[in-house]
N, C-alpha and C positions, 0 to 999 in steps of 0.2 A: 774445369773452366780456367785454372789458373797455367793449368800446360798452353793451353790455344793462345791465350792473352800474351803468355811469354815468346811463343812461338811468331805470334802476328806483332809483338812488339821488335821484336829481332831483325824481321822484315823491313818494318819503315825506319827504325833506326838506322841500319843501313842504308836503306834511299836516301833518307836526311842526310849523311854524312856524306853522299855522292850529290846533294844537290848544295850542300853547305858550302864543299870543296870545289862546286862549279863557281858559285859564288863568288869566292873567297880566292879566283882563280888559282888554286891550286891545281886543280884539275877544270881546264879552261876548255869550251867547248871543241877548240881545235882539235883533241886529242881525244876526243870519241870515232869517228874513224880509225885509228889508231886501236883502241882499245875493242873495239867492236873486229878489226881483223885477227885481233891476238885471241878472243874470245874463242873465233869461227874457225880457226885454222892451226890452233896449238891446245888450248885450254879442253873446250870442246872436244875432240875426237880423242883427250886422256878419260874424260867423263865418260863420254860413250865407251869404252873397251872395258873401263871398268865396272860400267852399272851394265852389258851387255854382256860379257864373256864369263864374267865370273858368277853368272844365274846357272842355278842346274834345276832341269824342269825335272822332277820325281816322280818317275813309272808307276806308283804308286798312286801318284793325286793326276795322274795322266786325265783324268777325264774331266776334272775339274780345272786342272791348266786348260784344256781345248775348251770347254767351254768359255772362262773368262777370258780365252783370250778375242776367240768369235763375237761375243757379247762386247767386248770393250771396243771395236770396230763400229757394229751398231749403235754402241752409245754415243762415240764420236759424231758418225755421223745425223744421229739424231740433233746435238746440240749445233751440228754446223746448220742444218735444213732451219731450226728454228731460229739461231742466227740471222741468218739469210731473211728468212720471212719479216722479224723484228726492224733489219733494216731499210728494208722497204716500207714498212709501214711507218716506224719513227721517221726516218730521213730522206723521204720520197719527192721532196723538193731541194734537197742538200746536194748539190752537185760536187762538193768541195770533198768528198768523204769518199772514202776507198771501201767501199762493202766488203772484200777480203780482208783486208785488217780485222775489220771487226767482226768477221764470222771466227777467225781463225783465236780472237780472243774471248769470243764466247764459248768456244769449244776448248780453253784453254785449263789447266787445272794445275794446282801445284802442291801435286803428291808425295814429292821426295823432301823437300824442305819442312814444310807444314803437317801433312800428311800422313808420314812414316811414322814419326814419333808420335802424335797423335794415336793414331790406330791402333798400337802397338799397346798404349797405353788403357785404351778404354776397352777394345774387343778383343787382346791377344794375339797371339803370333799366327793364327791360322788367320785370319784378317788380312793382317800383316804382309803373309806369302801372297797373299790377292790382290793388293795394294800393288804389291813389286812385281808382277803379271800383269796389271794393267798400264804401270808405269814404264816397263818394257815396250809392249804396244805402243803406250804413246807418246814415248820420245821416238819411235820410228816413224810417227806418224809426223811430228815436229819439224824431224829436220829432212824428210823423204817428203812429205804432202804440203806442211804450211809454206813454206815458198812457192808452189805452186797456187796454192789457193788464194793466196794475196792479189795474185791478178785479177780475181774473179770482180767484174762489175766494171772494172778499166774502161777508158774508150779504146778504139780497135786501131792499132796501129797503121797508121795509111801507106805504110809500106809493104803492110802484109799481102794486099792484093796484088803485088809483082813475085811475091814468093811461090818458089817452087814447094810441093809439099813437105819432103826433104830438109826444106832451107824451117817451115813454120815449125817441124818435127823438134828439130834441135834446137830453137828459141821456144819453144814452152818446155823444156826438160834440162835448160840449161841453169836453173837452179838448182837443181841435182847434180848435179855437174862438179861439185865443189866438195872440198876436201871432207867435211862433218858427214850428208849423206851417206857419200862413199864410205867411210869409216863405219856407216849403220850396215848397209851389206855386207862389209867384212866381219864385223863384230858378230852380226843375226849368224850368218854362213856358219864363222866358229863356234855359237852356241848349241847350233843344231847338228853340228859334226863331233862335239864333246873336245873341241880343241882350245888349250891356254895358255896363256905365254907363260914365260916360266917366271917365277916367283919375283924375283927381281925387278924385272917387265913392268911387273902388274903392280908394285908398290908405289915405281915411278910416275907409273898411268894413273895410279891413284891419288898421289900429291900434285900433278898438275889439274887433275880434275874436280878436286876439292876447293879450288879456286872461281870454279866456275861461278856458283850459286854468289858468290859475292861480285865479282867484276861483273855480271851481268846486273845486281840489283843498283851499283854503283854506275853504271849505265844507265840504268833506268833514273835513278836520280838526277844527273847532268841532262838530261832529256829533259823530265822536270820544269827544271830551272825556268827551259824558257817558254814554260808556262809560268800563268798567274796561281801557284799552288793553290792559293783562299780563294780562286775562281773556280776549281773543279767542280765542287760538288753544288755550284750556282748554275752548271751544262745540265740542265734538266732533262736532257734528251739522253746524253750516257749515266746521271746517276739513272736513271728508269731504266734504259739498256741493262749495265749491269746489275743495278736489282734486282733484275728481276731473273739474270743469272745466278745468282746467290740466295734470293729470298725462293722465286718462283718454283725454277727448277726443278732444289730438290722436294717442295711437295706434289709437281708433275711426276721424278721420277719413283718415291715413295708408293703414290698409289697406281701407277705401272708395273712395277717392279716385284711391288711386295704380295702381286697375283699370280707373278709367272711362275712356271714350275722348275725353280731353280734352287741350288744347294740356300742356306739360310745365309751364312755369311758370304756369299756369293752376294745376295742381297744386300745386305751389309754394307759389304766395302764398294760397291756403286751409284747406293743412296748417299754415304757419306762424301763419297767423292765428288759428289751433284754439289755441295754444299762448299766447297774448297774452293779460294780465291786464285782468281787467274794465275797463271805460272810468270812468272820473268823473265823467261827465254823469248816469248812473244817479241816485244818491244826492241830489240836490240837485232833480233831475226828480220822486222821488218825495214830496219833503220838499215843493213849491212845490206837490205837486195832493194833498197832504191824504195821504198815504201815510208812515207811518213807516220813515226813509232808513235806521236802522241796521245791516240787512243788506246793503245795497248798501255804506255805509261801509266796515264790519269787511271784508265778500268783499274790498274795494280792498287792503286791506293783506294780507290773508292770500296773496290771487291774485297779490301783486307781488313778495311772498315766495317762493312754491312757480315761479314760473315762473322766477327767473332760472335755474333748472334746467333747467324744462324748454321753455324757449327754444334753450339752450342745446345740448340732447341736441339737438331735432327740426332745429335750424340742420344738426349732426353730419350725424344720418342725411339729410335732405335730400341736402347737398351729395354725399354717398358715393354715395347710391343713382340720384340722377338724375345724377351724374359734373360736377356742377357746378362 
């Protein structure tokens, strides 16, 4: 209990001091633009090369990397479908609300901050390795799918019906188009060819990327700001939303999960991850492609709130039920 508390304290402290610092115009809302391109196009693709190229999948657990990696696809898109559904039924007279936004942050999870050390700590390094297999997957999935998904529910651009197919082809993939994706096929390409940069390389990619997890949480903070912070969890439509991403989910994915015929900690590490609060890539990802980030913000706080709960409960039941 007291790793999660520390861990989900670290988090909003950091926001705080990105919404303190908006405040306090230190960091004045001008210069999130700013800070949101330095994130996407320098910070970013040192992150990616270093959590991507330096994985080495083991011939040995060969079959259990294919599997979680296949399974983490399916999970994804499980929680994007019920996303989707959830927003249609909460906000089905909200015209004002971006359904992408918020499919792409209920399918959102934040495994390598909260996550890792968590894991590591309560179920061991075989967990561990599973954790950093689904988190592969889904930072490809991040910066290669959620800019595209963000569109999803838009109204239809009235220009589109002069477009050639050609012309519609390259504006829906032109999210991808931009420096982080591109650095995901390079990175995925090298990991599957067993290629690394050389030592030097990968230190420097590793201190620019080490940054990341904060200037993105200090984005999320100045986002924040111009909200009413004491109003968030008075949106009775997203604390419910995300509740029920954090409380719900993982006892949907629990009693799915824990029938299939899958290795144990396989189990494990995607019941637990059912239960981890949104990632902080979200918010900053929707804000830098034209997407208004305020739901991905507020879910950050809300879901970092509700989950040291139910981190906490599923940690419980896990260990009880698989005798861990």
């Amino acid at each position: 209990m007291g790793l999660i508390l520390s861990k989900i304290f670290s988090v909003l402290v950091i926001i705080g001091i990105g919404y303190g610092a908006n405040k306090l115009n230190i960091l004045p809302s001008e210069i999130e633009p700013h800070l949101n391109r330095m994130l996407f196009d320098i910070i970013i693709p040192g992150m990616l090369f270093t959590t991507i190229t330096t994985r080495e999948i083991d011939p040995e657990l060969y079959h259990m990397t294919l599997i979680t990696v296949l399974f983490t696809i399916v999970f994804i898109i499980f929680f994007l479908i019920v996303g989707a559904f959830l927003v249609k039924l909460l906000y089905r007279n909200d015209h004002k609300i971006e359904p992408g936004v918020h499919m792409v942050c209920f399918a959102s999870f934040n495994t390598a901050l909260i996550g890792f050390p968590i894991v590591n700590s309560l179920f061991g390094p075989d967990a561990l390795f599973l954790l950093v297999l689904i988190n592969l997957v889904y930072t490809i999935y991040t910066f290669v799918a959620m800019p595209i998904i963000m569109n999803f529910g838009l109204p239809k651009d009235p220009e589109a019906q002069s477009m050639t197919f050609g012309q519609k082809f390259m504006k829906a993939i032109k999210p991808i188009l931009t420096i982080a994706p591109i650095c995901v096929f390079i990175a995925t390409g090298m990991l599957f060819m067993g290629l690394r940069f050389p030592a030097p390389i990968e230190e420097c990619f590793s201190y620019i990327g080490s940054a990341s997890t904060v200037i993105s949480m200090l984005i999320v903070g100045i986002q924040l700001s111009r909200s009413n912070i004491r109003e968030v969890f008075k949106k009775y439509k997203e604390t419910l939303f995300f509740g029920i991403r954090v409380i719900v989910m993982p006892v949907i994915c629990f009693f799915v999960i824990s029938n299939l015929p899958l290795p144990t900690m396989v189990k494990v590490a995607f019941i637990f991850t059912a239960s981890l609060p949104t990632g902080v890539t979200p918010a900053p990802l929707a804000s830098a492609n034209g997407h208004d980030p305020s739901p991905a913000a507020e879910g950050i706080v809300i879901t970092c709130i509700i989950s040291m709960l139910a981190m906490t409960v599923t940690a419980m039941v896990l260990s009880g039920y698989f005798h861990l």
